[in-house]
C-alpha positions, 0 to 999 in steps of 0.5 A, a space after each residue: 500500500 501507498 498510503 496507510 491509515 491507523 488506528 492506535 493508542 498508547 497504553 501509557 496514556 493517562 485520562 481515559 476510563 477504563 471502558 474508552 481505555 478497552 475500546 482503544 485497544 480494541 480498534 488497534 488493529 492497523 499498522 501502527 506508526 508515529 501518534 504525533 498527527 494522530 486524531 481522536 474518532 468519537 462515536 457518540 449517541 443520545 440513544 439508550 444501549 442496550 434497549 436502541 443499540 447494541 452493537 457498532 460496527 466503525 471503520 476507518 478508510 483512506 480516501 485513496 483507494 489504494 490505501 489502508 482500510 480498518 473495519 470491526 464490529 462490536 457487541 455494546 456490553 461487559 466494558 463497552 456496555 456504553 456511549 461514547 467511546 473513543 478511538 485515536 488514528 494515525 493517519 500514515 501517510 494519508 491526507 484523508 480518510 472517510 470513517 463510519 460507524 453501524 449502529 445495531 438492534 437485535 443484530 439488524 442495522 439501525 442507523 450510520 453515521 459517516 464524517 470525512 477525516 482531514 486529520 487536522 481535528 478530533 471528529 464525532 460520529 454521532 448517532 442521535 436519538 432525533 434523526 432529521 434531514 433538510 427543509 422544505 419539499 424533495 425535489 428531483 435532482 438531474 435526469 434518471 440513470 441506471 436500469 429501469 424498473 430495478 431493485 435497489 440497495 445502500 452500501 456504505 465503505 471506502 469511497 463513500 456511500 453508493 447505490 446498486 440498481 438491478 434492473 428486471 431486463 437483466 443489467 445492473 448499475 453502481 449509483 453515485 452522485 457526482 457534481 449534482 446527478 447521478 453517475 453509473 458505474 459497472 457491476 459484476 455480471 448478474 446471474 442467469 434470470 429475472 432479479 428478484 431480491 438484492 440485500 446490503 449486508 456487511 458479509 466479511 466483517 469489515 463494516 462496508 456494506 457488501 451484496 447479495 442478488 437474487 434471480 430466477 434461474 441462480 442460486 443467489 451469489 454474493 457480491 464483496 465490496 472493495 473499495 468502490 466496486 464490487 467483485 463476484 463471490 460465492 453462491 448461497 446454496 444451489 437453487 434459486 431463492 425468491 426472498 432473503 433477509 440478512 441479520 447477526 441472527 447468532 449474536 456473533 457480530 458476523 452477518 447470516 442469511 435466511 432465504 426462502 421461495 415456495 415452501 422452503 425456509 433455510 437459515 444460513 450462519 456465517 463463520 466470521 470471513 463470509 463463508 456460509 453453512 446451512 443449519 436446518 436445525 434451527 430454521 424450516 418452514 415446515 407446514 407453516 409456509 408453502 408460497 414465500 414471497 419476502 423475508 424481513 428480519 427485526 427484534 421484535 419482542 425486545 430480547 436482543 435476538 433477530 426474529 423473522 417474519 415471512 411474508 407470502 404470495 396468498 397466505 398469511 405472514 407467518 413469523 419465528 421468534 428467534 433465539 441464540 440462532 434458532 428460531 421457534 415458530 411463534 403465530 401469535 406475532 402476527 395476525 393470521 390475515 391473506 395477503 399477497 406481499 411483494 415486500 417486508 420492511 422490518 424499521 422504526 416507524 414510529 420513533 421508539 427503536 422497535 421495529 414496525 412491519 411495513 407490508 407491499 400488498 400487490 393490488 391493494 392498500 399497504 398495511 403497516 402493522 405496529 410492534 406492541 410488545 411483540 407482537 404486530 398490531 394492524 394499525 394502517 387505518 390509524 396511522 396512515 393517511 386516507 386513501 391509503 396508497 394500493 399497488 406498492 412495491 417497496 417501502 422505506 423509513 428514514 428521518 428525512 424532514 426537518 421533524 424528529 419522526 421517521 418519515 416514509 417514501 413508497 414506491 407505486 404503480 402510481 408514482 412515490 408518494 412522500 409521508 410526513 411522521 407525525 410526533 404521535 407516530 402517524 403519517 401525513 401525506 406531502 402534496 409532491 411531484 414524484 416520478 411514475 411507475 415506481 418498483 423501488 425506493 431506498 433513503 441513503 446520504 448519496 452525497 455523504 452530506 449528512 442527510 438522507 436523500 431519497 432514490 426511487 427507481 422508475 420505468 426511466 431509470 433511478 431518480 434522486 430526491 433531495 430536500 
């Protein structure tokens, strides 16, 4: 390497407290040199650990691609059972470097936090319990690009945040913004078929965000992020899946995967360098699931452990409580209701850390069901606004206004409609111009500014959303 960025600390050091003194040693990692520029990283948050986060994945990386990048993910307990904590970095020979850190819930992303490093200054990276974006109302940012009618993803690392686009004919596009439009980039060839499913999860451990694509003729295959592209990895299983959801469902800090189509249900674990085992003994549909359409998984009763809900094209959801990395059929989470989903979407949607199921009904109005204590409560006809939005395809939560409360973008035949949150944990819809015939959405600080934007993939391309 050219260029090295280090993380790393000096025991003799005096006026830490031995939990910062723990984390220190614990980020140490990179080649060590000279502390004389060295700098403090802050990770920082008004949020409660364990109860809204914890675990952390922070990393650190050279702005040139050629140089160094540090990345570990770490459980919030024993000495680090706390917020803030503390790293130092030597910057080497670099002049810059990007740094990030994860914050998790039940072994599921929560929320990121991103700075830029000049070395000239201490840096926080703070997670804040009120998450807000910019003012006034989104607005289209240039012309569309990438494929058309595409599955979306976010994957943070070294270079900054990027959106991967798989569109159904086939093609795929790395997104990024650049001089105020977006600008394609190549991928690795797609698998064989019509793409179906696309998760960001971080499989090798270093906490940048890597792929996993689905189609309908190949068994999924992983992508590996390095630096700013991706290369093509190994598969996941041997047949075609029509679903995946990926979460630390092991309490391990590696990243494991649960795929499913039609009656099957696998749970794949991780051995910590983004190899996959298949354990059906803690994972199977059983009886309970014979048309498996999406996957979503959450910590919904509060216990720190992943659990799963299935969401199927005709039958009811059905849902596991998970545990240690086995999961128990649980059919009280849930209410046993048809629906014929195109997507799940496990996230906060009003503002109390516990996730909320967001449900894409193919020709019929969206459900949003609530998390109360465990167990999903149907609370679309309170919660969202009249009429509620039919035919969507994908649902995302993010804290994109100037208010405290997540706020949501939706992806319909009809367009994108934009929802306000409310502080009592409903939605208001925004009167916005939003693109046609919308298939996914996704919220990502695609400009590394410190706000989300929004990309809502169309029949024309990805448009961005900015506020």
């Amino acid at each position: 390497m050219s260029k090295s960025t280090g993380a790393s600390t000096n025991n003799a050091r005096e006026g830490y407290s031995s939990p910062t003194r723990a984390v220190v040693a614990l980020f140490a990692l990179l080649a060590l040199g000279a502390c004389n520029d060295a700098i403090t990283l802050e990770i920082a948050s008004d949020r409660p650990v364990p109860s809204a986060i914890d675990a952390i994945c922070v990393a650190v990386a050279d702005s040139s691609m050629s140089g160094g990048h540090f990345g570990r993910a770490y459980r919030l307990d024993d000495a680090l059972d706390h917020l803030p904590q503390t790293l130092r970095i030597d910057p080497g020979d670099a002049d810059g470097a990007f740094a990030w850190v994860r914050a998790d819930r039940g072994g599921v992303p929560a929320l990121l936090a991103t700075a830029n490093v000049d070395f000239g200054s201490d840096v926080t990276l703070s997670l804040p319990r009120c998450q807000k974006g910019g003012g006034g109302a989104p607005n289209a940012v240039g012309t569309a690009a990438g494929p058309a009618d595409a599955l979306l993803a976010a994957s943070t690392g070294q270079g900054g945040t990027l959106a991967i686009a798989v569109g159904a004919d086939g093609t795929a596009a790395i997104l990024d913004a650049r001089s105020g439009a977006l600008v394609a980039g190549d991928t690795p060839p797609l698998p064989a078929g019509t793409p179906v499913a696309l998760v960001a999860a971080d499989i090798d451990g270093d906490c940048d965000d890597d792929l996993i694509v689905a189609t309908t003729m190949a068994a999924p295959v992983i992508w590996i992020r390095e630096g700013a592209t991706f290369t093509a990895g190994a598969s996941i299983g041997e047949s075609p899946v029509a679903a995946l959801a990926a979460a630390d469902v092991d309490r391990d800090t590696d990243v494991d995967l649960v795929i499913g189509g039609g009656n099957m249900l696998a749970l794949y674990l991780n051995n910590g360098a983004g190899a996959f085992t298949a354990d059906p003994s803690k994972l199977s549909a059983g009886s309970r699931a014979s048309a498996i359409s999406a996957l979503a998984l959450g910590d919904l009763d509060g216990d720190g452990n992943a659990d799963l809900v299935v969401g199927q094209a005709g039958p009811p959801l059905v849902a596991w409580l998970g545990a240690g990395g086995n999961f128990s059929p649980a059919d009280a989470v849930v209410p046993p209701v048809p629906l014929d989903v195109a997507s799940l979407t496990l996230a906060d949607s009003d503002g109390d850390y516990d996730p909320d199921l967001a449900v894409a009904v193919r020709g019929a109005p969206m459900r949003l069901y609530v998390d109360r204590d465990g167990r999903l409560e149907d609370q679309s006809y309170v919660r969202l606004p009249r009429p509620i939005a039919t035919d969507v395809r994908a649902v995302a939560f993010g804290g994109w206004d100037a208010g405290c409360a997540p706020d949501a973008i939706l992806a319909t035949a009809d367009g994108a409609p934009t929802l306000s949150g409310l502080d009592e944990g409903g939605f208001a819809a925004e009167t916005t111009t939003t693109p046609a015939s919308a298939t996914g959405v996704v919220f990502v600080d695609l400009d590394d500014d410190g706000h989300l934007d929004a990309l809502v993939s169309t029949n024309e391309g990805v448009r961005w959303l900015v506020r």
